[in-house]
N, CA and C of each residue as an Amber inpcrd file, in Angstrom:
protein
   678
 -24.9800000 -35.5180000   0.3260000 -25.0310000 -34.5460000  -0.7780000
 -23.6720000 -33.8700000  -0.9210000 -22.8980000 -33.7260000  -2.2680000
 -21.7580000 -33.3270000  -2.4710000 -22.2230000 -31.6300000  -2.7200000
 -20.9400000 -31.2560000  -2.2710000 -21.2870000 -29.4220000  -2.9020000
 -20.3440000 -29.0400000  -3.6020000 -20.1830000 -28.4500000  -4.4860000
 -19.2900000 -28.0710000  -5.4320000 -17.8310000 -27.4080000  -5.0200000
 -16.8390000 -27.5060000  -5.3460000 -15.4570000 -26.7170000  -4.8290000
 -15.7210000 -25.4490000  -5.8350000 -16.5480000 -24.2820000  -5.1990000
 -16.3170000 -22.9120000  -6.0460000 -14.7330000 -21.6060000  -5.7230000
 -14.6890000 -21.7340000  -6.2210000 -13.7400000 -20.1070000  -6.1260000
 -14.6830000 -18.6460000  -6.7160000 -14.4580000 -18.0680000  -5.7690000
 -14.8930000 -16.0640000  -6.0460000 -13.7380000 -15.3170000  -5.8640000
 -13.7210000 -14.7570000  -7.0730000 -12.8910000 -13.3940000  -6.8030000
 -13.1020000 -12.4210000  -6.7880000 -12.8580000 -11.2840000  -5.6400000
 -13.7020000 -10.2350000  -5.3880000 -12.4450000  -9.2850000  -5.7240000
 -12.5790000  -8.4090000  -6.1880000 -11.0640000  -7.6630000  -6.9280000
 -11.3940000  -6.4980000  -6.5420000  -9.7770000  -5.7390000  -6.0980000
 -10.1190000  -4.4050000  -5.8360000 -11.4050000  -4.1630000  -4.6670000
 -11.5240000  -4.7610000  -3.3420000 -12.4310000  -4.6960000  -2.9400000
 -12.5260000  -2.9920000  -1.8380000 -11.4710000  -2.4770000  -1.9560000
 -11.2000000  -1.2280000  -1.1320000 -11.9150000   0.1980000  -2.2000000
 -12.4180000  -0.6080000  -2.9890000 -13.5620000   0.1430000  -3.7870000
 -14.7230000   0.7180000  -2.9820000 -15.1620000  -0.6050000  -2.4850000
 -16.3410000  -0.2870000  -1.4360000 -16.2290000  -0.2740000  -0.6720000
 -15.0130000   0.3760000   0.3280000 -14.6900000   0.6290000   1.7940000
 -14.4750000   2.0640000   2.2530000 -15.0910000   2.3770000   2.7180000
 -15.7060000   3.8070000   3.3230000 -14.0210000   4.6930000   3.2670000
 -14.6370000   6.1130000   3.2690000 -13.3060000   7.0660000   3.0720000
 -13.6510000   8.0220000   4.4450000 -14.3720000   7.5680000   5.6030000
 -14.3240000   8.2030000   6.2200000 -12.9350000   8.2340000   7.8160000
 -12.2830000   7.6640000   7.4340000 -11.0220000   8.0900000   8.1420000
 -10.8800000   7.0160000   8.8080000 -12.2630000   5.7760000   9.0230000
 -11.7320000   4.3000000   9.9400000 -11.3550000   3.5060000   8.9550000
 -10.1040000   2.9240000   8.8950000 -10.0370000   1.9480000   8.1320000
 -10.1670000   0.6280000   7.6840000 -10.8500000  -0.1000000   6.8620000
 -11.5800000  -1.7100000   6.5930000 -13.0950000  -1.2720000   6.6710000
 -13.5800000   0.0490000   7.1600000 -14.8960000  -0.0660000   6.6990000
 -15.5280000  -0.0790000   5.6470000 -16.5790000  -0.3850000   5.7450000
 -17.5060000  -0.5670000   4.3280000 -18.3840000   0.7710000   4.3950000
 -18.3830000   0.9330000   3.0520000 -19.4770000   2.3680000   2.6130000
 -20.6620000   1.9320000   2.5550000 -21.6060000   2.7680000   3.1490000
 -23.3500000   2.6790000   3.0710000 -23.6630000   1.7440000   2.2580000
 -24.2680000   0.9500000   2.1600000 -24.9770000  -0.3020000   1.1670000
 -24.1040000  -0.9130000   0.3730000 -22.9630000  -1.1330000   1.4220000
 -22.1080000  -2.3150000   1.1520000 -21.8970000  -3.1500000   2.3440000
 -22.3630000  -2.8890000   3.1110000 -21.7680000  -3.5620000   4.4750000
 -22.4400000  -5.0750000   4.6330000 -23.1910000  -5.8690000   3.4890000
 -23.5020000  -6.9640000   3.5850000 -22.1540000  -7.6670000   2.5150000
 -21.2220000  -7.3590000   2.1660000 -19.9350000  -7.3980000   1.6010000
 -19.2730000  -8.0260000   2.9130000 -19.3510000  -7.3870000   3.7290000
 -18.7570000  -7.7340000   5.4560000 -19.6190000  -8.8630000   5.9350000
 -20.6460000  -9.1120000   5.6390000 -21.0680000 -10.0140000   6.7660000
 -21.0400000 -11.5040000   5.9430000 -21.2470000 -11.2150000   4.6040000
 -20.9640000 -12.5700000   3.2920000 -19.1960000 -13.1680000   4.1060000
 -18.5070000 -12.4520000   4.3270000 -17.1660000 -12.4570000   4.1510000
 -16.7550000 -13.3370000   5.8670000 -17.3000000 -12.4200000   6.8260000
 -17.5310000 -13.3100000   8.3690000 -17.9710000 -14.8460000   7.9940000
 -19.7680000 -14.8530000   7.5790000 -20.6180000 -15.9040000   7.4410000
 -19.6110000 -17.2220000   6.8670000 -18.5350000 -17.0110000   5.9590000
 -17.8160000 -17.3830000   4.8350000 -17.0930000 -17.7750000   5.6620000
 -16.3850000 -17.5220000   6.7130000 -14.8360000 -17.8740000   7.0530000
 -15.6340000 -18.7280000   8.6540000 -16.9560000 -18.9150000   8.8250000
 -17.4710000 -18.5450000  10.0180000 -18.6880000 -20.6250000   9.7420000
 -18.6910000 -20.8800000   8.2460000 -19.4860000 -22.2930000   7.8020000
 -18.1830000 -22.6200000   7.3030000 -18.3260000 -24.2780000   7.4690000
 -17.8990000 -25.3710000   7.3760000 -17.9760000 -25.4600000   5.3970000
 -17.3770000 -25.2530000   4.9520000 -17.5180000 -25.7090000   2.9270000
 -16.2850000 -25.6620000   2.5710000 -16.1230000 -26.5490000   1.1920000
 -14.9370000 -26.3910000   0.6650000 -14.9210000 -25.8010000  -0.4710000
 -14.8770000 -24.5310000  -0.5240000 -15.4730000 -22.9490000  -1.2560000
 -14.2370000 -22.7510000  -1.1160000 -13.4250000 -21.5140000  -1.8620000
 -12.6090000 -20.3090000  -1.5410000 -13.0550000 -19.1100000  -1.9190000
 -13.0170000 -17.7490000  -1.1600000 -12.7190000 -16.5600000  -1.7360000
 -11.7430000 -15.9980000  -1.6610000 -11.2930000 -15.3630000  -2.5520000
  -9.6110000 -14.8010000  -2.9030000 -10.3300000 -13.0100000  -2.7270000
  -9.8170000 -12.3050000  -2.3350000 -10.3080000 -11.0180000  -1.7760000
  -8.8460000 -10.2830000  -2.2710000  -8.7880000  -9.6350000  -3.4710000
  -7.4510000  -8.0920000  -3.5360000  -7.7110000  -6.8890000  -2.7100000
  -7.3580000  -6.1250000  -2.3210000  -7.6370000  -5.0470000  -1.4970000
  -6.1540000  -4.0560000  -1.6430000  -6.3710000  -2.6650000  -1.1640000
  -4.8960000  -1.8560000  -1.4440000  -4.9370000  -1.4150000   0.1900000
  -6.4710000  -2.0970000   0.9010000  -6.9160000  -1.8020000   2.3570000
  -7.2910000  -3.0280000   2.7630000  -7.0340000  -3.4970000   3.8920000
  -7.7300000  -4.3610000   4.8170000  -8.9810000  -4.4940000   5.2790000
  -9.9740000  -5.1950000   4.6810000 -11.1980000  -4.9910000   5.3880000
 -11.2860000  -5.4520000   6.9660000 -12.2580000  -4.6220000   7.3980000
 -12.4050000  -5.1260000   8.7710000 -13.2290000  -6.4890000   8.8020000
 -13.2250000  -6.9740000  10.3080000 -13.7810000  -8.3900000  10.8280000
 -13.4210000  -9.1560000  10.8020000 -12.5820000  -9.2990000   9.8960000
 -11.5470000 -10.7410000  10.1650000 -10.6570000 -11.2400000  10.6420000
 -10.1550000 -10.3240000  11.5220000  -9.0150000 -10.3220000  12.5050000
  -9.0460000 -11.4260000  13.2900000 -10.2590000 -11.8260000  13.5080000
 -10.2570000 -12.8740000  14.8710000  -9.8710000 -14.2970000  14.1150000
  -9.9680000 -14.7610000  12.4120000 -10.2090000 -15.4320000  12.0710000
  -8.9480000 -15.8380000  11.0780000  -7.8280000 -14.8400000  11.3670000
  -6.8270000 -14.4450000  10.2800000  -5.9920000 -15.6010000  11.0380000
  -5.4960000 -16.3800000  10.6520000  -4.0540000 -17.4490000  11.0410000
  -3.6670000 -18.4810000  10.3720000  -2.7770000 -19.1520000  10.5270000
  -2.0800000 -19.8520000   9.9910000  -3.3980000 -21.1380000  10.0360000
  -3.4230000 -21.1860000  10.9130000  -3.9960000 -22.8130000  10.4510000
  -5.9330000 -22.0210000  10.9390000  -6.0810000 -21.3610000  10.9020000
  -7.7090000 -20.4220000  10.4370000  -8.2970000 -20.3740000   9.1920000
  -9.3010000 -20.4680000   9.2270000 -10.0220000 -19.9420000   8.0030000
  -9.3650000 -18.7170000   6.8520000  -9.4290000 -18.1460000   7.6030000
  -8.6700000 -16.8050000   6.4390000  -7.2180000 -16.5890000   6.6830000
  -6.8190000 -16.3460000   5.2420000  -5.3550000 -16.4410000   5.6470000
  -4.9230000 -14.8050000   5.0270000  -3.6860000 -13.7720000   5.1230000
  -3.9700000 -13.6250000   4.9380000  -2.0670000 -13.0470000   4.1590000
  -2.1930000 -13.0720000   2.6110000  -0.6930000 -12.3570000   1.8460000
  -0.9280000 -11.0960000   1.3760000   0.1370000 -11.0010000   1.9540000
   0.9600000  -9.6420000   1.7840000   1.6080000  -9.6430000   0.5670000
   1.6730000  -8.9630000  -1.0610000   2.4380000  -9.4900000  -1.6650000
   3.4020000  -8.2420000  -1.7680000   4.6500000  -9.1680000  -1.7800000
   5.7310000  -8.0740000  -2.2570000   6.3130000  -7.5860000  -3.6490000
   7.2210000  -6.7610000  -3.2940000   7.2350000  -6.1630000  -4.6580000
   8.0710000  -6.8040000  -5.6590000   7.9400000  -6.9810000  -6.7240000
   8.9550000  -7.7820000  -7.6070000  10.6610000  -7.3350000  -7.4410000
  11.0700000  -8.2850000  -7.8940000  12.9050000  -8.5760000  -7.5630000
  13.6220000  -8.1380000  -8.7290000  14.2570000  -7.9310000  -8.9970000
  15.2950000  -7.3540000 -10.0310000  15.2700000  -7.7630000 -11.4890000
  15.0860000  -9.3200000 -11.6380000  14.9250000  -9.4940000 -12.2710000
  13.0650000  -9.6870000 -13.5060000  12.4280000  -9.7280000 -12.3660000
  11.1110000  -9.3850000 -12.7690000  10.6900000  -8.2150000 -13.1530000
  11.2770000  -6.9010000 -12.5300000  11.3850000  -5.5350000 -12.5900000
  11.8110000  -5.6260000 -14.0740000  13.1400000  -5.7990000 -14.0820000
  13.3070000  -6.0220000 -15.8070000  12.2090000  -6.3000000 -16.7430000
  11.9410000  -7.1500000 -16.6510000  11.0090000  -8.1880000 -17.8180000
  10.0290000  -7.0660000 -17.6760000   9.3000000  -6.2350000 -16.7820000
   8.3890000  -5.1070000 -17.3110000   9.0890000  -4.3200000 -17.8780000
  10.2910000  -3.5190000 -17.7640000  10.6530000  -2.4530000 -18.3180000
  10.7810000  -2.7330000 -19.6250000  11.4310000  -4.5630000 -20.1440000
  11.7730000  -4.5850000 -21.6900000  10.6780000  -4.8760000 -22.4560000
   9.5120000  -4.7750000 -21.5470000   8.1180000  -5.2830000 -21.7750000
   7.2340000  -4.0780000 -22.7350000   7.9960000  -3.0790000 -22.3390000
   7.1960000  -1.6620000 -22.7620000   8.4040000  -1.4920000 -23.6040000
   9.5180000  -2.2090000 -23.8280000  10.4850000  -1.2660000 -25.0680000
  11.7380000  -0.7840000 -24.4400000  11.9140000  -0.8640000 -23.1660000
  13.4280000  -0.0650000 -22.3420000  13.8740000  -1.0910000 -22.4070000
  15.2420000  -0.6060000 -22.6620000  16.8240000  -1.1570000 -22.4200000
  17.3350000  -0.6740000 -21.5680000  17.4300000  -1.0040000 -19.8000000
  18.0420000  -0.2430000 -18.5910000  19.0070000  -1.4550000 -18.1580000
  19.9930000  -0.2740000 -17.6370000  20.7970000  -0.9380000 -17.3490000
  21.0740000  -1.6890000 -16.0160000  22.1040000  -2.1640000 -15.3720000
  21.8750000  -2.9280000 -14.0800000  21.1950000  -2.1610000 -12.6400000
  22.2270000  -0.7560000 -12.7800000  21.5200000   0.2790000 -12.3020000
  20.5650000   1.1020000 -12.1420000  20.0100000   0.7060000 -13.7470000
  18.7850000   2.1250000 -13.7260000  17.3080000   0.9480000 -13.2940000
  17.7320000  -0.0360000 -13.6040000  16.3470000  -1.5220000 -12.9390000
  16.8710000  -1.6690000 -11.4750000  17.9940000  -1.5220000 -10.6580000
  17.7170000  -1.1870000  -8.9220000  17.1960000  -0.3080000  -8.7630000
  17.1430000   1.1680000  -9.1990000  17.0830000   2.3560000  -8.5480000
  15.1850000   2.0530000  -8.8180000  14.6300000   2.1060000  -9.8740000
  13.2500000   1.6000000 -10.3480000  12.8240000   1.0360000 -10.1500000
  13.4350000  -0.1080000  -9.4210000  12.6330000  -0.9740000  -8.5180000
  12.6810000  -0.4030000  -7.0480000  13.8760000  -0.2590000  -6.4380000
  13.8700000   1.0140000  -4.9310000  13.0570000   1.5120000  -5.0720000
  12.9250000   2.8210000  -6.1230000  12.0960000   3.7750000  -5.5000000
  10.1820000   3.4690000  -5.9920000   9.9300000   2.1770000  -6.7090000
   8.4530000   2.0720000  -6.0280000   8.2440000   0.4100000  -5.5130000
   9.3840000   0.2630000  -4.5900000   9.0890000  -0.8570000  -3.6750000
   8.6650000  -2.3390000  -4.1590000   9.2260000  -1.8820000  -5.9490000
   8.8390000  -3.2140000  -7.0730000   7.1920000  -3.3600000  -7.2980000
   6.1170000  -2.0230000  -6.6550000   4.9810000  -2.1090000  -7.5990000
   4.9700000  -2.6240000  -8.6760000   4.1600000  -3.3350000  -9.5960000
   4.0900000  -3.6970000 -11.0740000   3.8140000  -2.4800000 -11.6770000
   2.4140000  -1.9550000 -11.0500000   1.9600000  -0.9240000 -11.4840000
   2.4680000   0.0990000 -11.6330000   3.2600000   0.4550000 -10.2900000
   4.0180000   1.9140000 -10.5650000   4.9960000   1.9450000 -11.5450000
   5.8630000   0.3190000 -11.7880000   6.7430000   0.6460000 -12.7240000
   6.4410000   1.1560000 -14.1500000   4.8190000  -0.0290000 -14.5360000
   4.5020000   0.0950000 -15.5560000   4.3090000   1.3850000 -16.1490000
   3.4150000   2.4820000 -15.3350000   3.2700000   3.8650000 -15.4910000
   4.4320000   4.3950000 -15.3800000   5.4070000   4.4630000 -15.1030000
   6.8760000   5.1700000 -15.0440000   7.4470000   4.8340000 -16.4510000
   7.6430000   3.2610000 -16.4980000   7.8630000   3.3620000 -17.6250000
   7.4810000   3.5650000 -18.8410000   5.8640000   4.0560000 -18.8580000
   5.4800000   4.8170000 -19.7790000   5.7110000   6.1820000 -19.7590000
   5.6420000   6.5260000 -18.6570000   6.2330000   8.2890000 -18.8910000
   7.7880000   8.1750000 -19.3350000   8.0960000   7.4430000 -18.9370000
   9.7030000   7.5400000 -19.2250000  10.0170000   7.1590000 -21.2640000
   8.8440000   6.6500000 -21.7270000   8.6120000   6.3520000 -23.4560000
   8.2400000   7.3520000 -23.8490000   7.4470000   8.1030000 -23.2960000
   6.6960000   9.0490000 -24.0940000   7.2420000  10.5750000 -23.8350000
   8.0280000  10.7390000 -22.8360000   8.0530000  12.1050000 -22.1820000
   9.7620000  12.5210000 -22.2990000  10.6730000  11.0950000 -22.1580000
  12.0590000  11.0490000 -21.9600000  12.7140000  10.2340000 -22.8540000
  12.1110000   9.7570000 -24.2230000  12.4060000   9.3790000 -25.3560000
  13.1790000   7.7610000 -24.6810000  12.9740000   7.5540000 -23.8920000
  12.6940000   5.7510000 -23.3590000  14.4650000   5.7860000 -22.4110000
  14.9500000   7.1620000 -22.1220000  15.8640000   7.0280000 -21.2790000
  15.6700000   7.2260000 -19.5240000  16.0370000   6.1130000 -19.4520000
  15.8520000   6.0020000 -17.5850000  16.4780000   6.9750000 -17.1720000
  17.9740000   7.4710000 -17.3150000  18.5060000   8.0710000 -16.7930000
  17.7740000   9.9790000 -16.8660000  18.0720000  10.0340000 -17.6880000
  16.8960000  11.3860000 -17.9740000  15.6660000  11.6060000 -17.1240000
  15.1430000  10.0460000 -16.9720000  13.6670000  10.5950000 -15.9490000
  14.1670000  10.5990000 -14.4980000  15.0940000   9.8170000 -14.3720000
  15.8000000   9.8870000 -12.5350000  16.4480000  10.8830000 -12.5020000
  17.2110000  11.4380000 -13.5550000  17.7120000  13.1200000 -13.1110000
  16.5270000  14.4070000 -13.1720000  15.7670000  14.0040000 -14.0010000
  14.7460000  14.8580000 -13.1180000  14.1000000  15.3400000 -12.2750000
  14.5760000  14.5120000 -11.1210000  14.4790000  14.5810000  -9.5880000
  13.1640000  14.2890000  -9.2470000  12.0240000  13.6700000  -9.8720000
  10.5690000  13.1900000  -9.2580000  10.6680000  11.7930000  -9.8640000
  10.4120000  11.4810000  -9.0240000   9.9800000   9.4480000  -9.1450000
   7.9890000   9.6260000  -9.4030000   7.1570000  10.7540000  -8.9790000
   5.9160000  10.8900000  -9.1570000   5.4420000  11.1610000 -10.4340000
   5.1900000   9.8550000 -11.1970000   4.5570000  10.3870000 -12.4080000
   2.5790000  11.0730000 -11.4460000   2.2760000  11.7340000 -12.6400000
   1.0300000  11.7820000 -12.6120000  -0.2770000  10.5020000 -12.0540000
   0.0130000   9.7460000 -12.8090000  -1.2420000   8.5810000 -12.3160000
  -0.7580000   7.8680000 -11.2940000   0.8440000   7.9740000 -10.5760000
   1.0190000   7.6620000  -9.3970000   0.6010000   8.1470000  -8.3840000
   0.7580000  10.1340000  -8.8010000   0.3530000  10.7320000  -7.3280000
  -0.8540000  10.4810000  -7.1750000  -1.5060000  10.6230000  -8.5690000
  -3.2250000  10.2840000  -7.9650000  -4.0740000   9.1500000  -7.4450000
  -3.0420000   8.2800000  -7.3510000  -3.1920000   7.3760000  -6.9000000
  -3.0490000   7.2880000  -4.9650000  -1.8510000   7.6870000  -4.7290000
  -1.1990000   8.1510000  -3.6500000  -2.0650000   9.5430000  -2.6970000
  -2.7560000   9.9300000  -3.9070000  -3.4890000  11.2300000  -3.3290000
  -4.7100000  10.8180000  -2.5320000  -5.3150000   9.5890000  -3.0620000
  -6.7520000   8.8170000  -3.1460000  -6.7290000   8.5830000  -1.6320000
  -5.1810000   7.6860000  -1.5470000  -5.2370000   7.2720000  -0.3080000
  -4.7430000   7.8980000   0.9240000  -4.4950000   9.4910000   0.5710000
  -3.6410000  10.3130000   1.6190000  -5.2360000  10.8430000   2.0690000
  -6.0790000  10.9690000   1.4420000  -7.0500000  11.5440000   1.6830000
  -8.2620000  10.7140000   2.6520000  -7.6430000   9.6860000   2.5560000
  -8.4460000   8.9320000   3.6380000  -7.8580000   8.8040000   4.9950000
  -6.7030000   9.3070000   5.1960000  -6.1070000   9.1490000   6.5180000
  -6.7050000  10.1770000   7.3390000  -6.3850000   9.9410000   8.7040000
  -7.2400000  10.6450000   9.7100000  -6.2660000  11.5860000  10.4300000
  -5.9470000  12.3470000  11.3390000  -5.2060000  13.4970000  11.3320000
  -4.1550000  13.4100000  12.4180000  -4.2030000  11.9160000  13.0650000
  -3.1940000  11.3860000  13.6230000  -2.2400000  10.4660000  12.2680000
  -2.7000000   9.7510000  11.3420000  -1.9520000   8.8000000  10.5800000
  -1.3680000   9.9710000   9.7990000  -1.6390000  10.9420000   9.9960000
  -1.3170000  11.5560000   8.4230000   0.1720000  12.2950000   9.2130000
   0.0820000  12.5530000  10.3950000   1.1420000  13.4450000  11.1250000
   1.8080000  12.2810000  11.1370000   1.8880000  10.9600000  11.5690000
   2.6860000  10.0240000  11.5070000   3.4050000  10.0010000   9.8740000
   2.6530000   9.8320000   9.2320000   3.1670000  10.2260000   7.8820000
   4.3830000  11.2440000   7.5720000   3.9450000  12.4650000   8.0690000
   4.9160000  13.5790000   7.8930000   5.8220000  13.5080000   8.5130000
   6.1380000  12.7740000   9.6880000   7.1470000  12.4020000  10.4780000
   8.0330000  10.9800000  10.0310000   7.4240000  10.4260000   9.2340000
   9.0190000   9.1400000   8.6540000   8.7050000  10.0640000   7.3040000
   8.9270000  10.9220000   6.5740000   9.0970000  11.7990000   5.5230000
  10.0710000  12.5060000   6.0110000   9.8070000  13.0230000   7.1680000
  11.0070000  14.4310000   7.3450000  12.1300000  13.4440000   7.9070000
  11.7300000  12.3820000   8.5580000  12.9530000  11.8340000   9.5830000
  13.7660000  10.8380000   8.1850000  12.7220000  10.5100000   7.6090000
  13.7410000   9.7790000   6.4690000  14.7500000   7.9830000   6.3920000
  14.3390000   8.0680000   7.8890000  14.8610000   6.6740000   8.6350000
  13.9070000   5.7870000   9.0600000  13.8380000   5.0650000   9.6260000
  12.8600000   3.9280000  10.5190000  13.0580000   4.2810000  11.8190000
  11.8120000   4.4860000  12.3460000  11.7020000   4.7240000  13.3400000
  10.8350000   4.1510000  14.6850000  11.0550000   3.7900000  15.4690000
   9.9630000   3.4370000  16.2060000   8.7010000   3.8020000  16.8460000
   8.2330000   3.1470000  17.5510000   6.9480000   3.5850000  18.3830000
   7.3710000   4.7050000  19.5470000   8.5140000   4.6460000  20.0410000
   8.4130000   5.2960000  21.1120000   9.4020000   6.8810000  20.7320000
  10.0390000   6.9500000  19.5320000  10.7350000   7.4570000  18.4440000
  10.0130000   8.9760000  18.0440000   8.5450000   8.3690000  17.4300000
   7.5680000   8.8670000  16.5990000   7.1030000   9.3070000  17.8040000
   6.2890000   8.9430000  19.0400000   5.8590000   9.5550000  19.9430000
   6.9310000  10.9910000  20.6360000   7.9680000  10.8160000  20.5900000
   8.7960000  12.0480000  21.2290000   8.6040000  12.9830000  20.0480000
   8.5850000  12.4290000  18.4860000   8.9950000  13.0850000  17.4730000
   7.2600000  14.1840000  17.1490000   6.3400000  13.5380000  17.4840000
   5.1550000  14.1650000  17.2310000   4.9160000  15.8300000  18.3030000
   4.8650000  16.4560000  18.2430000   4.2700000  17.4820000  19.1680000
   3.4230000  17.5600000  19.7730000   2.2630000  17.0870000  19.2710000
   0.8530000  17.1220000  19.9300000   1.2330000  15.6390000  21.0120000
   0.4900000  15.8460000  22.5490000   0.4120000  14.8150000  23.2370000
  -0.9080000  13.9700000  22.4910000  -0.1460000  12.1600000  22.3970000
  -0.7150000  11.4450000  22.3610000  -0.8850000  10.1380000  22.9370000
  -1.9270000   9.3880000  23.5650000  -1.7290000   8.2090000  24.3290000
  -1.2170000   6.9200000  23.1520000  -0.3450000   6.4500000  23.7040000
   0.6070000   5.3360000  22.7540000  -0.6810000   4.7440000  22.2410000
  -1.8560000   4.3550000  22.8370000  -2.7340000   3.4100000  22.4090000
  -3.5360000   3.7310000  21.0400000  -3.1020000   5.2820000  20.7270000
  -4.2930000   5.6970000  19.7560000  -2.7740000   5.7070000  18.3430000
  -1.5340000   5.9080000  19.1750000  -0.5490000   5.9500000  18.0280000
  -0.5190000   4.4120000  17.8160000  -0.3480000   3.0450000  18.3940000
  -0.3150000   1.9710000  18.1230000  -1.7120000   1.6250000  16.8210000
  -2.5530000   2.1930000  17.7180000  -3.8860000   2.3720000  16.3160000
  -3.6130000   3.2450000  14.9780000  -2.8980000   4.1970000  15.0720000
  -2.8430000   4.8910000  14.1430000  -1.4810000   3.6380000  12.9450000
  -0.3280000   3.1080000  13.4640000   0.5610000   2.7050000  13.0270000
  -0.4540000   1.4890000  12.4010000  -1.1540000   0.4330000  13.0160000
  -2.2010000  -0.4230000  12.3930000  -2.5670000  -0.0270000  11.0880000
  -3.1260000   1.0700000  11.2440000  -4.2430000   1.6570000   9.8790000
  -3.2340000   1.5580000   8.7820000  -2.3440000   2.1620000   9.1740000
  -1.3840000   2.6100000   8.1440000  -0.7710000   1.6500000   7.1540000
  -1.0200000   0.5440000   8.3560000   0.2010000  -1.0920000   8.3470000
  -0.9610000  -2.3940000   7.1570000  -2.1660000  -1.5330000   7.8130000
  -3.6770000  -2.2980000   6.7460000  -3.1520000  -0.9910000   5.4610000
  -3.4470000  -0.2250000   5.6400000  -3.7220000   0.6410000   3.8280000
  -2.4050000   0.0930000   3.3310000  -1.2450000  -0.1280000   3.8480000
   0.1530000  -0.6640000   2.7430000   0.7040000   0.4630000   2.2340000
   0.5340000   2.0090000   3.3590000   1.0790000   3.0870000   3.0100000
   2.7970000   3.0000000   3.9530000   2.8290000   2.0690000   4.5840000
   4.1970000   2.2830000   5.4480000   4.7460000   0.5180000   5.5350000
   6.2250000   0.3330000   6.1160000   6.5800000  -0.5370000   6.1000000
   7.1510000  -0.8120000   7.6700000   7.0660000  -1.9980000   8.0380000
   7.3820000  -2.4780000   9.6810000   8.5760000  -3.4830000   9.3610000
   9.2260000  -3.2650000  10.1070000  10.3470000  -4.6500000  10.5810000
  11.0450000  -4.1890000  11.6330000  10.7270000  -5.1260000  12.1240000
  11.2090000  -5.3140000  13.6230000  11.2720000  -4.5630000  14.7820000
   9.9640000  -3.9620000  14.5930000   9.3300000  -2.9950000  15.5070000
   9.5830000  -1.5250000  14.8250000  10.2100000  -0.8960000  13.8920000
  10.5070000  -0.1590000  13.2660000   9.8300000   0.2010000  12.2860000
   9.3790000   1.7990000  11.2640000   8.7020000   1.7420000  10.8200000
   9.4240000   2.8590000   9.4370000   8.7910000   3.0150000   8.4930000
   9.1450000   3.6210000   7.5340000   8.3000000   3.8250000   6.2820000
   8.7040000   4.4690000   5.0620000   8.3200000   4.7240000   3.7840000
   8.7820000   3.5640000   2.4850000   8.0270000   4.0910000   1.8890000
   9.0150000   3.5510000   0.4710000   9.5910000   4.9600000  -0.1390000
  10.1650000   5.1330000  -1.1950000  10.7410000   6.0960000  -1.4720000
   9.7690000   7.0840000  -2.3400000   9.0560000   6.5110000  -3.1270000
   7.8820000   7.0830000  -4.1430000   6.9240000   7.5230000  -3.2110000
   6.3610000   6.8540000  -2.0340000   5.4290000   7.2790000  -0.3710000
   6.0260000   8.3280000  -0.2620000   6.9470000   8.3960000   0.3180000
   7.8490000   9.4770000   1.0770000   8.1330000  10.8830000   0.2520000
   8.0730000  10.3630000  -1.3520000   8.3020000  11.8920000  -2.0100000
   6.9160000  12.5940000  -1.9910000   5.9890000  11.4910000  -2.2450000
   4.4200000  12.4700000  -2.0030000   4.4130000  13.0170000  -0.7430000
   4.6450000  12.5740000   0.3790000   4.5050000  13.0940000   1.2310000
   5.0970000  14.2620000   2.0720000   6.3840000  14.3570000   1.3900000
   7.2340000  15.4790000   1.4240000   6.2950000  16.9970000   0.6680000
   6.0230000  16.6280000  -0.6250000   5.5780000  17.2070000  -1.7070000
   4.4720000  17.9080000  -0.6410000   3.2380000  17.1500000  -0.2230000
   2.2160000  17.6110000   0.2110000   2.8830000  18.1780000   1.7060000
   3.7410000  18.0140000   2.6690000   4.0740000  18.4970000   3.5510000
   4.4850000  20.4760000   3.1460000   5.0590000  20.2110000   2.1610000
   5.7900000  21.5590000   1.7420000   5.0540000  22.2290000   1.2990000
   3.5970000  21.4610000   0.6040000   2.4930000  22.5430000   0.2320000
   1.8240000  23.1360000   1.1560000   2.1030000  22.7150000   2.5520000
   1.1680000  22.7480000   3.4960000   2.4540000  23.6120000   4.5390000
């Protein structure tokens, strides 16, 4: 008996993943979302599911590899020249400079550019330079976006947070531990750097850790309110 080659796409699935401070969980009467998703990577078919997320669901860790069932991309942010093609997409004419700095400061999001460069049409009469001397890269539907997910962090990730904000550099594991005040066992900061490394609120290379620049101004912002 032949079985069909299906594809599912489950979009935005950090919809239904709990806001209670663990991260990849599933919210109350979703958690058969999790076990479809195991069962899936866990039988023999030649099926795919394609899964978006802005969070990592849990359980699949054991199953995540190269030559495994689940695989799993990271996508990055668009390149200079793709950055362009949105900005002339909405009507801007920027120049070589004002498409680096706009792509820097939101890490080549599609999204963030797209909303920037609508505030930047409607608010700054379609000049880049005008909205970067204004000194906030945070439009509105960015922070609230940024807000969604500050609010799910737990009260170790979030101090990690405030600490590559103020430090402003990359920093390490053992860096961030001198830099924190409160005593903590490396094992719960190695957990905390994870969470952070699943939500796609911070960036790693080579044992080192950091912001993007649009991250880092919210987090300044909310540090100073606080």
């Amino acid at each position: 008996m032949k079985f069909p080659n299906n594809l599912i796409v489950l979009d935005n699935i950090e919809s239904i993943l709990d806001s209670d401070k663990q991260v990849g969980n599933y919210r109350q009467g979703y958690t058969g979302y999790g076990q479809l998703l195991r069962c899936i990577g866990d039988t023999l078919h030649q099926s795919s599911v394609l899964v978006t997320s802005r969070e990592k669901p849990r359980g699949l860790n054991a199953k995540e590899g190269e030559n495994l069932p689940v695989r799993l991309l990271t996508l990055k942010g668009l390149n200079y020249s793709e950055g362009e093609s949105i900005l002339k997409q909405k009507g801007l004419s920027p120049s070589v400079s004002e498409i680096n700095s706009l792509v820097e400061c939101y890490g080549g999001n599609p999204l963030a550019l797209k909303i920037a460069a609508t505030t930047i049409v409607d608010l700054f009469a379609g000049s880049i330079t005008d909205f970067l001397q204004a000194g906030t890269v945070l439009c509105n539907d960015i922070f609230d976006l940024l807000h969604q997910q500050f609010q799910r962090l737990s009260v170790l990730e979030r101090q990690v947070m405030y600490w590559l904000a103020i430090n402003r550099e990359w920093m390490s594991i053992k860096e961030l531990q001198t830099n924190i005040i409160d005593i903590i066992k490396q094992r719960d900061l190695i957990a905390a750097l994870e969470s952070l490394v699943s939500r796609f609120l911070i960036e790693n290379q080579a044992g080192k850790f950091t912001q993007q620049p649009v991250v880092m101004e919210y987090i300044t912002e909310e540090l100073i309110e606080k």
